[in-house]
C-alpha positions in Angstrom: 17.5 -4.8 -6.3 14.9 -7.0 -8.1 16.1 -10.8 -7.5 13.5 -13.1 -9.0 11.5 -11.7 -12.7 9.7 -15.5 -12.2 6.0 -13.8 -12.8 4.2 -17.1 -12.5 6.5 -17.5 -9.4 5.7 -14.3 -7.9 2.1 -14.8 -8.1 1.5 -17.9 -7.3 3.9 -19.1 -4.6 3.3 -15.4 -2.8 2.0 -17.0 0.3 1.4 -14.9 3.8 3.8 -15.0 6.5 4.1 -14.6 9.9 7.4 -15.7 10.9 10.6 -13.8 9.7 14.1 -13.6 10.3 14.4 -11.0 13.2 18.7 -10.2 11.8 17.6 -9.1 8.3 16.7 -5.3 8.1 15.8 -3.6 4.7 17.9 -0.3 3.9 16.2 2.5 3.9 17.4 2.9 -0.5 16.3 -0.3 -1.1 12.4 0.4 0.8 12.0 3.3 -1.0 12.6 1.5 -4.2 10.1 -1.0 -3.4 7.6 1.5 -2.6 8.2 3.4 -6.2 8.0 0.4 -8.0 4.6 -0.4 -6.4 3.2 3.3 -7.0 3.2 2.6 -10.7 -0.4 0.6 -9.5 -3.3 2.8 -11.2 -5.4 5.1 -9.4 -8.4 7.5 -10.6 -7.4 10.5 -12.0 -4.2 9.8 -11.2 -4.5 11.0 -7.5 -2.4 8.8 -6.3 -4.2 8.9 -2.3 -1.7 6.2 -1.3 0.7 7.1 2.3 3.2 4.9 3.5 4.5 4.9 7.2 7.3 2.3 7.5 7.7 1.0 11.1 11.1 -0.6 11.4 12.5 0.8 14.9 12.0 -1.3 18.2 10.3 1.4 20.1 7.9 2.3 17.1 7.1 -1.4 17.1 6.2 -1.4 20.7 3.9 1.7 19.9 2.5 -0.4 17.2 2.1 -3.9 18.9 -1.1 -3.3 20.7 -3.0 -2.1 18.2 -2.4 -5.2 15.8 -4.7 -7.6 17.8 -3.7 -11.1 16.6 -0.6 -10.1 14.1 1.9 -9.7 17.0 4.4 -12.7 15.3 4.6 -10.0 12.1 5.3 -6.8 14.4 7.6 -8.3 16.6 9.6 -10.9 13.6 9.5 -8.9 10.4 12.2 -6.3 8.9 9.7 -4.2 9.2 5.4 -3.3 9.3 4.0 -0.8 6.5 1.5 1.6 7.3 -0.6 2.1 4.0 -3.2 5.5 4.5 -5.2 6.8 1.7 -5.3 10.3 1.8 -8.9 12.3 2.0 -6.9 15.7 0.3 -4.8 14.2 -2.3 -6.3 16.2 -4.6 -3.9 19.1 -3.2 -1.2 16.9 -5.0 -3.1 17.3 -8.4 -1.6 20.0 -9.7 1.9 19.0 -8.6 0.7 15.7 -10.4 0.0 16.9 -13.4 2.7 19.8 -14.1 5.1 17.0 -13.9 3.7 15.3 -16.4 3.4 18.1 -18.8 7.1 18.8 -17.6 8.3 15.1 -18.3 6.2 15.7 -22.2 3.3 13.1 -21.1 0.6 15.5 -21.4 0.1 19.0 -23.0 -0.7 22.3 -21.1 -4.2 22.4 -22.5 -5.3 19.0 -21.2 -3.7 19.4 -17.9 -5.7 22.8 -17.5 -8.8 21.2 -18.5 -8.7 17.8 -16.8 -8.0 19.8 -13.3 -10.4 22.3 -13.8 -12.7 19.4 -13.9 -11.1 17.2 -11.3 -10.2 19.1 -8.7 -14.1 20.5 -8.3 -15.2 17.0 -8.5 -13.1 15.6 -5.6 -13.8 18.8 -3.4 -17.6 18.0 -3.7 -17.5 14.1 -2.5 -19.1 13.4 0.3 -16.6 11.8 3.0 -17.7 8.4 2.7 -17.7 8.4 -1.2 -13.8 9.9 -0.9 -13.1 7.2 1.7 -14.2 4.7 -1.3 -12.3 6.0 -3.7 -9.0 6.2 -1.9 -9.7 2.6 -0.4 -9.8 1.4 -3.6 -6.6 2.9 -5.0 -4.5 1.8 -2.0 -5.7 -1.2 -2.0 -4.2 -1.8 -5.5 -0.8 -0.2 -4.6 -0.8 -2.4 -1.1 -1.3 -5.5 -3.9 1.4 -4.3 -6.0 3.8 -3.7 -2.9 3.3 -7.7 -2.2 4.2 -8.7 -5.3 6.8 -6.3 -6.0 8.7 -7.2 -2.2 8.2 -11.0 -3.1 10.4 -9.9 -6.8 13.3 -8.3 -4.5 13.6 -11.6 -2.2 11.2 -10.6 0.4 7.5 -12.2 1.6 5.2 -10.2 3.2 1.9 -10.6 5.1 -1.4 -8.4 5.0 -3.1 -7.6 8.1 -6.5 -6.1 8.5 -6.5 -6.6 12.2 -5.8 -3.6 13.8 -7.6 -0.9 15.4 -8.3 1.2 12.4 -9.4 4.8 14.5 -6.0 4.7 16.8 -3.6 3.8 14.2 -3.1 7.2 12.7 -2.7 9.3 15.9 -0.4 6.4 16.9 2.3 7.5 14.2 1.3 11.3 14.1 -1.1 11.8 11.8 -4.3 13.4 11.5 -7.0 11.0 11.7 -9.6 12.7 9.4 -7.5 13.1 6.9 -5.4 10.0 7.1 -7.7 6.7 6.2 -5.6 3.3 7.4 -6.0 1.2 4.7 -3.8 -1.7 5.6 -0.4 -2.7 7.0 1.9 -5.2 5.5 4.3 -6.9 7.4 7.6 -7.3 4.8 10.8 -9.8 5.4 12.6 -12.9 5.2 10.4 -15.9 5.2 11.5 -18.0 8.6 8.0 -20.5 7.3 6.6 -22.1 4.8 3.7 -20.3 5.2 0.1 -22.1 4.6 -1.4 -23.2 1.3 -4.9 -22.3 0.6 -7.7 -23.0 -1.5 -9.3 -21.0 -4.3 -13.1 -20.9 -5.3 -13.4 -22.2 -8.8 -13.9 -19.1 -11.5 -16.9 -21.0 -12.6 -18.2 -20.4 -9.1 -17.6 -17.1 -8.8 -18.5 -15.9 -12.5 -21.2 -14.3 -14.6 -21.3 -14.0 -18.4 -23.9 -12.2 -19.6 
C-alpha cells in the first residue's frame, strides 16, 4: 500500500541505508506490488530484460553474505536483498509482450507484426557485449524506480554494487550467461538516519550547445 505521494519528499530525502529493523518483513503481496509499480520504468522496445530474485530467508541470506563484500549490515538487517538481472534473451518475451498489448487494444495487429519482425532480428544479431549494454541500461532504470517507489510505500532502501558479479547468479540458480547481475538493493525499515551528501552543481556538470 502506497503511504507517502510527497514527490519532492520521495526524491529528495531518499537517502541510502544500512541499518534496518531486523522484526519488519515485507509480504510477499505487498513485494510483488512494489516490483510492478517499478516495471512501468521504460525500456527499449519494450523488452523489458529486467529479473528480480528477492532474498528474504535466513539461509538464502547466508548463501548471499559472502558475496556482498562490504554490504554485510544490509544482508544481515534488512527485510530483505533484491537481486536485479537483466536478461541476455528477453527478446523470447517479445511476442508475449506485444500480443498483450494488441489484446489490452494498445497496439494493432499490423504494427505488432511489423515492429517484431524488425525487432526480434535486431536483438538476435547483437553482439554479447552490445546486449549486455542494452539490458544494463534498462535495469538500471527499473532498479531507480524500485527505490523510489519502496521509499512511496514506507520503506528505504540501499544500492549495492559490491558484490561478486560472476558468482552471484549460480549462487541463486541461474544461468550465468544468460542472467547479467545488475544490482541488488537492500529494502526496509530505516533503523538510521542515513548520511547526507553533496551534489556537483548542474553548471559543473553541463553542456549547452
Amino acid at each position: 500500500m502506497t503511504m507517502n505521494n510527497d514527490f519532492s519528499d520521495i526524491i529528495f530525502n531518499r537517502k541510502s541505508i544500512r541499518v534496518y529493523d531486523e522484526k519488519v518483513k515485507i509480504s510477499h503481496e505487498e513485494m510483488l506490488e512494489m516490483i510492478q509499480e517499478s516495471t512501468t520504468a521504460p525500456s527499449s522496445v519494450n523488452m523489458q530484460p529486467w529479473r528480480f530474485v528477492v532474498v528474504e530467508t535466513e539461509e538464502e541470506k547466508a548463501n548471499l553474505r559472502p558475496l556482498i563484500r562490504f554490504n554485510k549490515r544490509q544482508n544481515d538487517t534488512s527485510s530483505a536483498m533484491v537481486l536485479i538481472f537483466g536478461d541476455m534473451q528477453c527478446y523470447e518475451y517479445g511476442e508475449q509482450i506485444y500480443n498483450r498489448a494488441v489484446a489490452e487494444g494498445k497496439m494493432s495487429p499490423e504494427v505488432r507484426d511489423e515492429q517484431l519482425a524488425v525487432i526480434i532480428p535486431h536483438y538476435k544479431n547483437f553482439t554479447r557485449q552490445r546486449m549486455r549494454d542494452v539490458i544494463k541500461v534498462d535495469s538500471s532504470l527499473a532498479a531507480m524506480q524500485f527505490m523510489l517507489v519502496a521509499r512511496s510505500h514506507g520503506y528505504d532502501t540501499n544500492p549495492i554494487g559490491g558484490f561478486e558479479h560472476n558468482l552471484l547468479a549460480g549462487a541463486f540458480g541461474l544461468d550465468k550467461d544468460r542472467y547479467i547481475p545488475v544490482m541488488i538493493i537492500s529494502i526496509g525499515k530505516a533503523v538510521e538516519a542515513g548520511y547526507n551528501s553533496i551534489r556537483l552543481d548542474a553548471e559543473k556538470i553541463t553542456t549547452f550547445t
